[in-house]
C-alpha positions, 0 to 999 in steps of 0.5 A, a space after each residue: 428768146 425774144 419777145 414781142 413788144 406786148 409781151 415785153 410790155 406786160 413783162 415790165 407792167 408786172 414787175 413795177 406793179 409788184 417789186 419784190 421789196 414791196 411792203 404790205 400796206 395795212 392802211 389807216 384804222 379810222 374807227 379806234 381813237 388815237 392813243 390818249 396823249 401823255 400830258 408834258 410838264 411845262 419847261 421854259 425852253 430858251 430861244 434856240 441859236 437859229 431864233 437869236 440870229 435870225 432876229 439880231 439879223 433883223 435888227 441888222 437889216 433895220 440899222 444899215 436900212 436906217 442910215 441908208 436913208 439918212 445918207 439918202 436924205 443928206 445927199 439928196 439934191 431936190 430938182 427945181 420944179 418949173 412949170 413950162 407949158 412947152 414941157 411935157 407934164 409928165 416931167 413936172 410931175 416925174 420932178 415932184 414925185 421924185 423930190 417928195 419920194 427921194 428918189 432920182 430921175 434916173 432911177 425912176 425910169 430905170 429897170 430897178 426894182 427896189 421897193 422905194 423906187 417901184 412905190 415913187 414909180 407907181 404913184 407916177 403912173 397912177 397920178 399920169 393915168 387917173 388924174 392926168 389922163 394921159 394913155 397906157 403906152 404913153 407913159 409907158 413910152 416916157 418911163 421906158 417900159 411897156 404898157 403892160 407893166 404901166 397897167 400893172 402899176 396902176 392896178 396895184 396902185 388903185 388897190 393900195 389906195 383903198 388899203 392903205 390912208 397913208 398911200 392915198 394922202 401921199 398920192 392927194 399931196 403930190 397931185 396938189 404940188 402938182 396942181 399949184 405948179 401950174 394946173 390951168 397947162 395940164 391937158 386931160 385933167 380928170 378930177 
């Protein structure tokens, strides 16, 4: 006994429309209030085991963050910042945002993602394309990244400025170091 494809089709529909198991649903009473909640006595619960860990973890996390950054500090070897004007502007200012954020040049223009490197890479960008003039692909071209990401930075850059006073002192000191280098050779200046 075979049947056709409609047949079948319809036979199938029924069945998943109405399995055998199937719960009658009563739905939800909107109109009768809910039943009056009985009031607990106040108890001092103490911290579960899973709180505990979580924020002597923390406090882990913040130590070796911590002597990261002091062993970072203590081997950091500062650039000597010259301003040449057959050099490229771009790397002076690579060298100042690198030895006032403490990050290397290698990282810098690396792929890494780490937080105090994408900070010194933006800032970089932002200062390259407000201040400095200089193009979208261009910088990008100096950092070894696509236009785009440069566009991203600068973007994300421009908000955290109006967000945060300490990011914009941050940025106006580097554009200052920058400046007393050698200002006059910076070509595209925007002020």
């Amino acid at each position: 006994m075979s049947l056709s494809y409609v047949e079948h089709a319809r036979a199938v529909r029924a069945r998943l429309m109405n399995p055998p198991n199937a719960v009658v649903d009563t739905g939800i009473n909107l109109r009768t209030s809910p039943p009056a909640a009985k009031a607990k006595a106040q108890v001092f619960e103490a911290p579960s085991l899973k709180a505990a860990t979580t924020i002597a973890a923390k406090r882990r996390r913040e130590r070796k963050y911590k002597a990261r950054l002091a062993e970072r500090q203590k081997n950091f070897k500062k650039e000597r910042i010259v301003a040449v004007p057959g050099i490229s502007p771009l790397v002076t200012l690579s060298a100042i945002v690198c030895n006032d954020l403490l990050v290397e040049r290698a990282e810098l223009m690396s792929r890494l993602r780490n937080a105090h490197v994408y900070y010194a890479r933006e800032i970089f960008c932002l200062i390259a394309k407000t201040r400095m003039g200089r193009s979208y692909p261009a910088i990008g071209r100096f950092l070894g990244r696509d236009h785009t990401s440069v566009l991203s930075a600068v973007r994300n850059g421009e908000r955290r400025i109006k967000a945060d006073a300490s990011y914009a002192v941050a940025v106006e000191k580097i554009w200052h170091q920058l400046e007393a280098t050698g200002a006059e050779w910076i070509s595209g200046i925007v002020t």
